[in-house]
C-alpha positions as CSV (number, residue, x, y, z in Angstrom):
1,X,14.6,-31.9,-22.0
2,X,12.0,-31.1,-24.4
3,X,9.3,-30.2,-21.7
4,X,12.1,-28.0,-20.4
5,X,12.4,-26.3,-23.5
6,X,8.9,-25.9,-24.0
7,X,8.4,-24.0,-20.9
8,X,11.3,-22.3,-21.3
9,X,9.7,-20.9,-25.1
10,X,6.3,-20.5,-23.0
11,X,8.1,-18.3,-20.3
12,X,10.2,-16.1,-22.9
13,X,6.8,-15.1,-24.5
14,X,5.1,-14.2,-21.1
15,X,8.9,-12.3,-20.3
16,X,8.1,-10.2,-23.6
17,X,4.6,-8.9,-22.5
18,X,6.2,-8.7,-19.2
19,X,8.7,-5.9,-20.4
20,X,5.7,-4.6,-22.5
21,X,3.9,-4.2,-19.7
22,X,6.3,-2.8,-17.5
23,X,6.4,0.4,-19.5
24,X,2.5,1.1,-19.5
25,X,2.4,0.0,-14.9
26,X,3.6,3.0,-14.2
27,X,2.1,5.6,-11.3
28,X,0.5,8.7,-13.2
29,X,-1.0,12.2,-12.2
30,X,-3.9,12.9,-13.4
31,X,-5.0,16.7,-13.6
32,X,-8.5,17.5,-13.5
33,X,-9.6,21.0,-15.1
34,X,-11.0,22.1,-11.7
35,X,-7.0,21.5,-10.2
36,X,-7.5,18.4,-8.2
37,X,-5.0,15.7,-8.9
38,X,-5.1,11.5,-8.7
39,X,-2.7,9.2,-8.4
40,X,-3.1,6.2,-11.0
41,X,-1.7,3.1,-12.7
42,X,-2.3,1.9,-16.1
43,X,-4.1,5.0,-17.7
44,X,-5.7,4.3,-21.0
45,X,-8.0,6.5,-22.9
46,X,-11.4,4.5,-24.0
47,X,-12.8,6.6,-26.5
48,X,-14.7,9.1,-24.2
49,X,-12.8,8.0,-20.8
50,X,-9.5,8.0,-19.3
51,X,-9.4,4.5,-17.3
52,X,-7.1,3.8,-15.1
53,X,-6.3,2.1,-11.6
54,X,-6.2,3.6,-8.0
55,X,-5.9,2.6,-4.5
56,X,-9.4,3.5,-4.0
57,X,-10.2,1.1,-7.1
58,X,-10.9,1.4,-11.1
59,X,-12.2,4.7,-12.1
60,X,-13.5,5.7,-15.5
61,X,-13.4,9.7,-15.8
62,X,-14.6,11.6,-18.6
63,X,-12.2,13.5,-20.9
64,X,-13.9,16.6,-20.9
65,X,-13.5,17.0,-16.8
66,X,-9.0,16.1,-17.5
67,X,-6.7,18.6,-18.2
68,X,-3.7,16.5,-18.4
69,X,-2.0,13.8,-17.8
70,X,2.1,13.7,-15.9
71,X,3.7,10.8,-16.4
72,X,5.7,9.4,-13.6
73,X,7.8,6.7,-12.3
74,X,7.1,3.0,-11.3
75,X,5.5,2.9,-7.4
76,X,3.4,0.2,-5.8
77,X,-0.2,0.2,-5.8
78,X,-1.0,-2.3,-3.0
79,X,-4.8,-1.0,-2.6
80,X,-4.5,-0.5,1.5
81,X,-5.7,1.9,3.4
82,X,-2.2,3.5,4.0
83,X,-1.1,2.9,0.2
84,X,-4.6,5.0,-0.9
85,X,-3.8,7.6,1.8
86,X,-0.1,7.9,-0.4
87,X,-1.9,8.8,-3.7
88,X,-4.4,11.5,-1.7
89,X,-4.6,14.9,-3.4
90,X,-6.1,16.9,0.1
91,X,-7.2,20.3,-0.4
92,X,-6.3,22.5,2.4
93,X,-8.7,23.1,5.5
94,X,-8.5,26.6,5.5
95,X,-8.2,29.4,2.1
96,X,-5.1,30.2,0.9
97,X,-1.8,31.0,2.3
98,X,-1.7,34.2,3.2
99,X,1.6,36.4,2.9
100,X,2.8,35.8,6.0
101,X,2.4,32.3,6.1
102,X,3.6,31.8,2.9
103,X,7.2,33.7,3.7
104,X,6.9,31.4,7.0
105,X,6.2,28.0,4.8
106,X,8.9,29.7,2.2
107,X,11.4,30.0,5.6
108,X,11.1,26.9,7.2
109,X,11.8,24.6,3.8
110,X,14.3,25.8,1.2
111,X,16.9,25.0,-1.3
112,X,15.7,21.0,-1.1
113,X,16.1,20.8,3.4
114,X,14.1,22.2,6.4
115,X,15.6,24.5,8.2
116,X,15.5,23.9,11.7
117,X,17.4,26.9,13.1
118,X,14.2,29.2,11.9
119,X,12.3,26.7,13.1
120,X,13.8,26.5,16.4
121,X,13.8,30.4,16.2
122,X,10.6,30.8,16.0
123,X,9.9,28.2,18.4
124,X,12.3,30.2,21.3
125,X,9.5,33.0,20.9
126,X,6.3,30.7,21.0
127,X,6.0,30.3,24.7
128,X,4.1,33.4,24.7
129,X,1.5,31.7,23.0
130,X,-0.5,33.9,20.2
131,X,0.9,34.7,16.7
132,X,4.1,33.5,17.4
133,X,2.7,30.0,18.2
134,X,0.7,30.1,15.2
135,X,4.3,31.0,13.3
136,X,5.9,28.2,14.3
137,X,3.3,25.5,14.1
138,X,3.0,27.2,10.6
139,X,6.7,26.5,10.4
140,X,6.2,22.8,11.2
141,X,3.4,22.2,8.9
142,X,5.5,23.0,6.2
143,X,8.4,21.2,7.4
144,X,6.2,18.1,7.9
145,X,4.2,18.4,4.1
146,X,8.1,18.7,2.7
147,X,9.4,15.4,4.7
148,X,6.0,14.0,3.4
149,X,6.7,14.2,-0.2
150,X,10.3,12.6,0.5
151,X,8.7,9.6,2.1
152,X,9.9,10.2,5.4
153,X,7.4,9.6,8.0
154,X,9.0,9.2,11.4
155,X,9.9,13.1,10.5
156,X,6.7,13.9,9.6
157,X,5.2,13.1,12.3
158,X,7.7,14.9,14.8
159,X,6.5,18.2,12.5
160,X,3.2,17.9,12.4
161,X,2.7,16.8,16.4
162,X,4.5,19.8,16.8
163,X,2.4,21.7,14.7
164,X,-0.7,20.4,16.6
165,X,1.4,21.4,20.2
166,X,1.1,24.8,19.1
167,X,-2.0,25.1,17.4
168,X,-4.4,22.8,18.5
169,X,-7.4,23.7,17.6
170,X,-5.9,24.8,13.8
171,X,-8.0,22.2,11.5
172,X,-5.0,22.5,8.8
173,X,-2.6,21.0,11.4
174,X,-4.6,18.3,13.0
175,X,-6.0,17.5,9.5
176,X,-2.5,17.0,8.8
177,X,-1.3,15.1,11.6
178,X,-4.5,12.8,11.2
179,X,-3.5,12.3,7.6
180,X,0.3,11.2,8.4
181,X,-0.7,8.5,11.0
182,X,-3.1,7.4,8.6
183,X,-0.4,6.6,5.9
184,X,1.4,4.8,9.2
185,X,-1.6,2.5,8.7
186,X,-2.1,4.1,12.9
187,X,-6.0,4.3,12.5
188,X,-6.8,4.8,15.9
189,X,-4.6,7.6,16.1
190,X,-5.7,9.1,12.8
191,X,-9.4,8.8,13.8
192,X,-8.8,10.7,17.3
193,X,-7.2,13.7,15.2
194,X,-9.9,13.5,12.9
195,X,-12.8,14.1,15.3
196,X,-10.8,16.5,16.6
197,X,-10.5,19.0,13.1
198,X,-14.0,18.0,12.3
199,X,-15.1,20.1,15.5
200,X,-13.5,23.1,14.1
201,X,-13.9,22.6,10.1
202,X,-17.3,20.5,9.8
203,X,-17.8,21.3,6.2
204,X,-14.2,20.6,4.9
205,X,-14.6,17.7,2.7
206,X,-10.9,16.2,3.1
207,X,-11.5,15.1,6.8
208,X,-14.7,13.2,5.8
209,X,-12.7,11.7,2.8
210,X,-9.6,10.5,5.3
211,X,-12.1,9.2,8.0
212,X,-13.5,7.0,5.4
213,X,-10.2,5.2,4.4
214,X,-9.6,5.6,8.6
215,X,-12.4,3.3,9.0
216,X,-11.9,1.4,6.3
217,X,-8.6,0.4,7.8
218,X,-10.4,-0.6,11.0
219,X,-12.4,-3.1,9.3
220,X,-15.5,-1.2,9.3
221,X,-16.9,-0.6,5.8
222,X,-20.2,0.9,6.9
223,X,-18.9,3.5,8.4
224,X,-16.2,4.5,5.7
225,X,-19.5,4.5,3.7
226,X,-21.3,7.3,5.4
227,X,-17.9,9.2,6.1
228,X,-17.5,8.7,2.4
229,X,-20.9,10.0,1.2
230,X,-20.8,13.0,3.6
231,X,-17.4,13.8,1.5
232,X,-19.1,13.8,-1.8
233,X,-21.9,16.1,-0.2
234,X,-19.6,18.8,0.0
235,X,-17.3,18.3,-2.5
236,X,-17.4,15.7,-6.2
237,X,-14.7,13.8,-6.0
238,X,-13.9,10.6,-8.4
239,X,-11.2,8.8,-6.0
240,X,-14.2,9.1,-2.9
241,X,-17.1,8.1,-5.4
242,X,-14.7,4.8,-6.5
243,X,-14.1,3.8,-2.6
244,X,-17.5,4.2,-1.7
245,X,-18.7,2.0,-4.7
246,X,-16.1,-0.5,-3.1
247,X,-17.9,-0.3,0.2
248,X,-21.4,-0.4,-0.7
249,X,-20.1,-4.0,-2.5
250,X,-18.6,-5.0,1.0
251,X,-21.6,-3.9,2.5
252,X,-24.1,-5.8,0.1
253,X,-21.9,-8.4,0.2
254,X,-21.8,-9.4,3.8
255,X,-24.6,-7.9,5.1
256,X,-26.0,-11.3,6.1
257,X,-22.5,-12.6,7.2
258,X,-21.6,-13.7,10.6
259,X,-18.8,-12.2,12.8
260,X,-15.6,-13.9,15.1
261,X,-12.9,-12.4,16.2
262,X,-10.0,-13.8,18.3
263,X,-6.7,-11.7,19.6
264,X,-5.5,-10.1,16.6
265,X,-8.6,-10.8,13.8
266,X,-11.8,-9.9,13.0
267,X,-13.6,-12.5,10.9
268,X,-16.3,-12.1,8.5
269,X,-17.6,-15.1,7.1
270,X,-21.0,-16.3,5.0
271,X,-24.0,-17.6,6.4
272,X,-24.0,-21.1,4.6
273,X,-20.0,-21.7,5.7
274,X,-19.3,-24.0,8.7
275,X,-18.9,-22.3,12.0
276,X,-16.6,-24.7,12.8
277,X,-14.3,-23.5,9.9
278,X,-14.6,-19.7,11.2
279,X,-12.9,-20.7,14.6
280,X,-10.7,-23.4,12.5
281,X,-9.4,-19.8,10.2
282,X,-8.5,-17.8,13.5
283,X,-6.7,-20.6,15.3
284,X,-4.5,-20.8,12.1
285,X,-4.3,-17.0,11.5
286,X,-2.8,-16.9,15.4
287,X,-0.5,-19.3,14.7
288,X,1.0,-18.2,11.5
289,X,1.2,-14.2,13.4
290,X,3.1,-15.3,16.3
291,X,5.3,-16.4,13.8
292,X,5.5,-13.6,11.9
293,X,5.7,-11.5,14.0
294,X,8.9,-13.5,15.0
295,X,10.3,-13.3,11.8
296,X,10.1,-9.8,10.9
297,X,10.2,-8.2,14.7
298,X,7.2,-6.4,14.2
299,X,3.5,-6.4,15.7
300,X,0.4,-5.1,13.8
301,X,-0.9,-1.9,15.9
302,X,-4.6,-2.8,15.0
303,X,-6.6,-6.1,14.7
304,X,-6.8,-7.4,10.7
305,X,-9.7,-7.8,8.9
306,X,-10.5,-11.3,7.5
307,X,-13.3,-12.1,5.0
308,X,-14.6,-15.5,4.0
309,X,-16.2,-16.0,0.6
310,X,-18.0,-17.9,-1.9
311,X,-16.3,-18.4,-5.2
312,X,-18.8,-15.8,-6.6
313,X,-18.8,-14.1,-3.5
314,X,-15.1,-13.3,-3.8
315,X,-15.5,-12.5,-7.7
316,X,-18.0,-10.7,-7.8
317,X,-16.2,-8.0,-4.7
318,X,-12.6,-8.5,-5.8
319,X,-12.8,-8.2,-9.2
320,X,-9.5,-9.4,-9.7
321,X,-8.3,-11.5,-12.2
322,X,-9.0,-15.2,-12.8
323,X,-5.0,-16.4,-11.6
324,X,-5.8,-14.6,-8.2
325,X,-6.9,-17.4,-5.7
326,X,-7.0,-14.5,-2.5
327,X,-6.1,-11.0,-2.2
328,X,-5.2,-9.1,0.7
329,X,-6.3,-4.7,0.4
330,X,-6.0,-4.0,4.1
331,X,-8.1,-7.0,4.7
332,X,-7.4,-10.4,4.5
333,X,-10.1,-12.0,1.7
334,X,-10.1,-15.8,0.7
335,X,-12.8,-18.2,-1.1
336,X,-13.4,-21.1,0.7
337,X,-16.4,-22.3,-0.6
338,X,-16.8,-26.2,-0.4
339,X,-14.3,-26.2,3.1
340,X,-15.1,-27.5,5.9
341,X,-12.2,-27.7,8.0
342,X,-8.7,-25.3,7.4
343,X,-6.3,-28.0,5.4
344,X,-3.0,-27.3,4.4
345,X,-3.6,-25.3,1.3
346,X,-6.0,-22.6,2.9
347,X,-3.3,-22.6,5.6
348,X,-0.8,-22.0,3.5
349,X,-2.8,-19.3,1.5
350,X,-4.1,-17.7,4.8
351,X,0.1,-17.4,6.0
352,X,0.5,-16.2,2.5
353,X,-2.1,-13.1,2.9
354,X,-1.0,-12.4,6.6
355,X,2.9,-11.8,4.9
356,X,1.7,-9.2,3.0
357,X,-0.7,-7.3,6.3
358,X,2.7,-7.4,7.8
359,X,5.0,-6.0,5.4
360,X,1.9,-3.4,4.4
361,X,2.0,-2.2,8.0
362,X,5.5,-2.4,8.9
363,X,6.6,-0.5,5.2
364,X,3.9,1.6,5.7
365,X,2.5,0.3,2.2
366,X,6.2,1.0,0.7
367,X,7.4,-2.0,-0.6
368,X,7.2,-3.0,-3.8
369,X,5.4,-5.7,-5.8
370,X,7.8,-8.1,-6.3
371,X,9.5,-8.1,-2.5
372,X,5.9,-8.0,-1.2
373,X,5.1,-11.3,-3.3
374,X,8.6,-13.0,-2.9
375,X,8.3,-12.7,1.1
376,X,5.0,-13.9,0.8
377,X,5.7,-16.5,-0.9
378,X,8.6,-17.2,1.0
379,X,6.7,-17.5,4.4
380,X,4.2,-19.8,3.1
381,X,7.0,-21.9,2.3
382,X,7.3,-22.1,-1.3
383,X,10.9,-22.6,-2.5
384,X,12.4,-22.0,-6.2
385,X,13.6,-25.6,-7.2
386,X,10.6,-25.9,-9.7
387,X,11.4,-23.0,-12.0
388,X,15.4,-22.6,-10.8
389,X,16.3,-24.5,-14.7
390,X,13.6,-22.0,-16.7
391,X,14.8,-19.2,-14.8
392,X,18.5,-19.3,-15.1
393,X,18.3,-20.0,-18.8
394,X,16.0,-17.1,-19.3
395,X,18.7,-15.0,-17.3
396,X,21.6,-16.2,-19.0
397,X,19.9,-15.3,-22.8
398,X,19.8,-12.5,-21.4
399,X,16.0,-11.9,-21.2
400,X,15.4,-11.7,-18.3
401,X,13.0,-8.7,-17.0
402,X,15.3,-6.0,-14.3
403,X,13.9,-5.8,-11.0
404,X,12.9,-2.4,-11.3
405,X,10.2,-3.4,-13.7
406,X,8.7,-5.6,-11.4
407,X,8.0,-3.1,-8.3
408,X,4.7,-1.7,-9.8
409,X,1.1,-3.6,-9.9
410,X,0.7,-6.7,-11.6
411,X,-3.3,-7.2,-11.5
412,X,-3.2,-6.8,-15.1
413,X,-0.8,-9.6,-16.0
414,X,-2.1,-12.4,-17.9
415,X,-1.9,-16.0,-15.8
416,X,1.4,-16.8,-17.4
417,X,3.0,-13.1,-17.3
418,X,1.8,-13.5,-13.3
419,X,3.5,-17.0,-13.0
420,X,7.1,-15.3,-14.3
421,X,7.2,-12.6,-12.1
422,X,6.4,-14.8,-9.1
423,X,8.9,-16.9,-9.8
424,X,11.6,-14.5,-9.6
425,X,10.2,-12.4,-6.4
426,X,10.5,-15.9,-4.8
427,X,14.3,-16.3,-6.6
428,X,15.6,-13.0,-5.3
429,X,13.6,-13.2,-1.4
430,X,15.2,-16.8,-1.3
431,X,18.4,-15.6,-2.4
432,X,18.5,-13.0,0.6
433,X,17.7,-15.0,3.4
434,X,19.7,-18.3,2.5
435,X,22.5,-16.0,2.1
436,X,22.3,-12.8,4.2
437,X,19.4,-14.2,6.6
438,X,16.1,-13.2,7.7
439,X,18.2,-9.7,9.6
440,X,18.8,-8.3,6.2
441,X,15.2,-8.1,4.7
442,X,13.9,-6.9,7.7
443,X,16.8,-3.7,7.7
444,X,15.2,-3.4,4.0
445,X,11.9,-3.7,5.0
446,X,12.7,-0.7,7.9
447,X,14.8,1.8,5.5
448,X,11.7,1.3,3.3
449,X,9.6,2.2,6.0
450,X,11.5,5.9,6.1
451,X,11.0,6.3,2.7
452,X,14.1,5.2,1.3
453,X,13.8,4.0,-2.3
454,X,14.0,0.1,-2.6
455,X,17.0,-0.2,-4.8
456,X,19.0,2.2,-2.3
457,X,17.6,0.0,0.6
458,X,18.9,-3.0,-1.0
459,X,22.1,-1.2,-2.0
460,X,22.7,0.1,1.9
461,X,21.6,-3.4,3.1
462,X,23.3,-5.9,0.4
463,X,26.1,-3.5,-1.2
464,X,24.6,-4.3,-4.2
465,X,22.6,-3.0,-7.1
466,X,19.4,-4.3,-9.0
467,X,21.8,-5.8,-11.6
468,X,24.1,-7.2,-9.0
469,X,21.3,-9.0,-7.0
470,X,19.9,-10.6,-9.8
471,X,23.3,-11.6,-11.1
472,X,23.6,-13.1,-7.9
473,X,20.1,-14.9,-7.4
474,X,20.9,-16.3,-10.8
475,X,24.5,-18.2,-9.7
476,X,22.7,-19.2,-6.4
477,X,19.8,-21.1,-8.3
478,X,22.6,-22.7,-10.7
479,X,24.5,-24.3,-7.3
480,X,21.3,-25.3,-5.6
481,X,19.5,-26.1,-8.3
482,X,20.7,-26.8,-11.4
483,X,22.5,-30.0,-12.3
């Protein structure tokens, strides 16, 4: 009983940084003086610097170049290619909107909808090609930017393919249809429209800048390097600089590593590790997707990346903290230094990481932190008899941390802070399926895949709230657990 209460004391002091830090994880605009905008988590000023975190990594920008700072709400920062593409401030390929286009753009969206019989007004009178196509791609653009910023990407991408239908060679539409595929984590796709706007606006900055995080989701860091520095000829940009520092450490990094690839992976692994091991990590990555895949209903469009480090190796590129033992930003990247042959903890880990490529792609990079981490954890087949006692007494003293506070980053939680909020993604994922089944995350996992905000998912799903789920997690550890 005493160790109990021990841990118990140890995990209440974590839970109070935890709240603490909830307040500080939250996703915040930065405004540069020259207008552009980023996207970060955990902004601090450093005496001279405004620090913070982004998809594209940890930037440190001067005072003098920010104009302000807009707080926002908790979002997660999962570091993909599809969750940098979310943060994105694009400039547009062409000057500004002229009068015409903007009465169009004011038209087509207003008083919070889209109206689609202007739309499909202006579309009745586009078959004779000329400035009434141009109107109602115009009309579409707009239509698609405004579903965009609600999150909903199946109608985005209706607008803006219809935008491209009518205007095809318009670099504003095909920069913008490129640019929705890419936050559907649908390189390929993306990369085609790319090429295709770069023919007619070779000096716009912004299609260099997506092309990078294009190939960065296709596992190719070189050549997000050169996309990324022909970006910052054109145009300074601190998000672009931060991903191509990233890169030139991947490049470094692995310039001497050797390559595999099987069905559904490409491997990178180091020189001085055991070929044998390579094959061994693909044989068990196939495994573990077909049974994914199984699970969720759902198939990656593009092969995953997979890199194989040293322990300084993975470090020294990561830069996470020490509690992380593998990390997964698009690609799959575990130490296994010392390994010869895949046992059951690397399996384990590697099933862990492959969760998280799955929900990335299938959510589009929209679920949050602690359903990411509970799946994952699920999957690999962790269950929550360990901490069941610590965490119902912590719930029933009534300090436990509300879900909501858990959706953002936590790659700046101390090792015990970390161990908490684990325990409870696990809790509330274990709850679900044991109770509701497998069917129900995967409806959440699709509603957040339209854009629909994760409480709302699980309220449509479960017919409850945040409060109500946890309330309910809590009385299912106490009957399976708790004696």
């Amino acid at each position: 009983m005493r160790h109990l209460v021990n841990r118990l004391r140890r995990v209440l002091a974590a839970l109070g940084c935890v709240l603490l830090f909830a307040c500080v994880a939250r996703a915040d605009k930065i405004v540069l003086k020259n207008g552009r905008k980023i996207i970060a988590s955990n902004v601090v000023e450093d005496g001279d610097k405004i620090r913070c975190e982004t998809s594209a990594g940890q930037l440190a920008l001067p005072k003098s170049i920010v104009d302000h700072i807009e707080k926002g709400g908790l979002v997660p920062m999962m570091g993909s290619p599809a969750a940098a593409a979310a943060s994105l401030d694009l400039e547009p390929a062409e000057s500004a909107a002229t009068a015409g286009e903007s009465e169009i753009d004011k038209s087509a969206v207003h008083d919070g909808t889209v109206d689609r019989n202007y739309i499909n007004h202006l579309e009745s009178r586009a078959a004779a090609g000329g400035a009434q196509a141009i109107q109602a791609a115009r009309a579409h653009h707009a239509a698609s930017r405004f579903e965009m910023v609600k999150g909903d990407l199946e109608r985005a991408l209706a607008d803006a393919r219809a935008a491209v239908l009518y205007a095809p060679e318009d670099p504003a539409m095909l920069l913008e249809l490129a640019y929705v595929y890419l936050r559907r984590s649908e390189f390929k796709q993306s990369l085609e429209y790319l090429e295709r706007a770069k023919r007619y606006a070779p000096k716009n900055p912004d299609v260099y800048k997506l092309e990078g995080w294009t190939y960065y989701g296709l596992n190719r860091p070189d050549q997000a390097a050169t996309e990324w520095k022909k970006s910052l000829t054109l145009r300074a940009d601190p998000e672009v600089q931060a991903a191509l520092e990233k890169a030139i450490r991947d490049k470094a990094e692995e310039e001497n590593y050797r390559e595999n690839e099987s069905a559904h992976f490409q491997l990178k692994y180091n020189g001085a590790a055991e070929p044998g091991l390579a094959r061994e990590v693909l044989h068990t990555l196939e495994g573990h997707y077909q049974q994914i895949e199984s699970e969720l209903n759902f198939s990656p469009p593009d092969p995953i990346g997979v890199v194989l480090y040293t322990e300084q190796g993975f470090a020294d590129i990561t830069r996470a903290p020490g509690w992380v033992g593998a990390l997964n930003d698009g690609r799959i990247r575990v130490p296994v230094q010392g390994l010869t042959g895949v046992d059951s903890e690397l399996s384990r880990i590697l099933r862990h990481e492959l969760t998280h490529s799955f929900i990335q792609q299938k959510t589009h990079s929209r679920a949050p932190t602690w359903l990411q981490e509970g799946m994952a954890q699920w999957m690999e087949g962790k269950r929550s008899d360990e901490n069941a006692a610590v965490l119902v007494q912590v719930y029933d003293a009534g300090q436990a941390a509300p879900l909501g506070q858990l959706e953002g980053s936590w790659m700046r939680l101390p090792g015990p802070m970390a161990s908490y909020a684990y325990a409870w993604a696990l809790a509330n994922i274990e709850y679900i399926v044991q109770t509701q089944g497998m069917g129900d995350i995967e409806r959440i996992l699709d509603r957040l895949a339209t854009g629909t905000a994760t409480e709302q998912a699980v309220r449509e799903v479960l017919h409850d709230n945040y409060d109500d789920l946890m309330k309910a997690t809590a009385e299912y550890l106490k009957k399976n657990y708790v004696r």
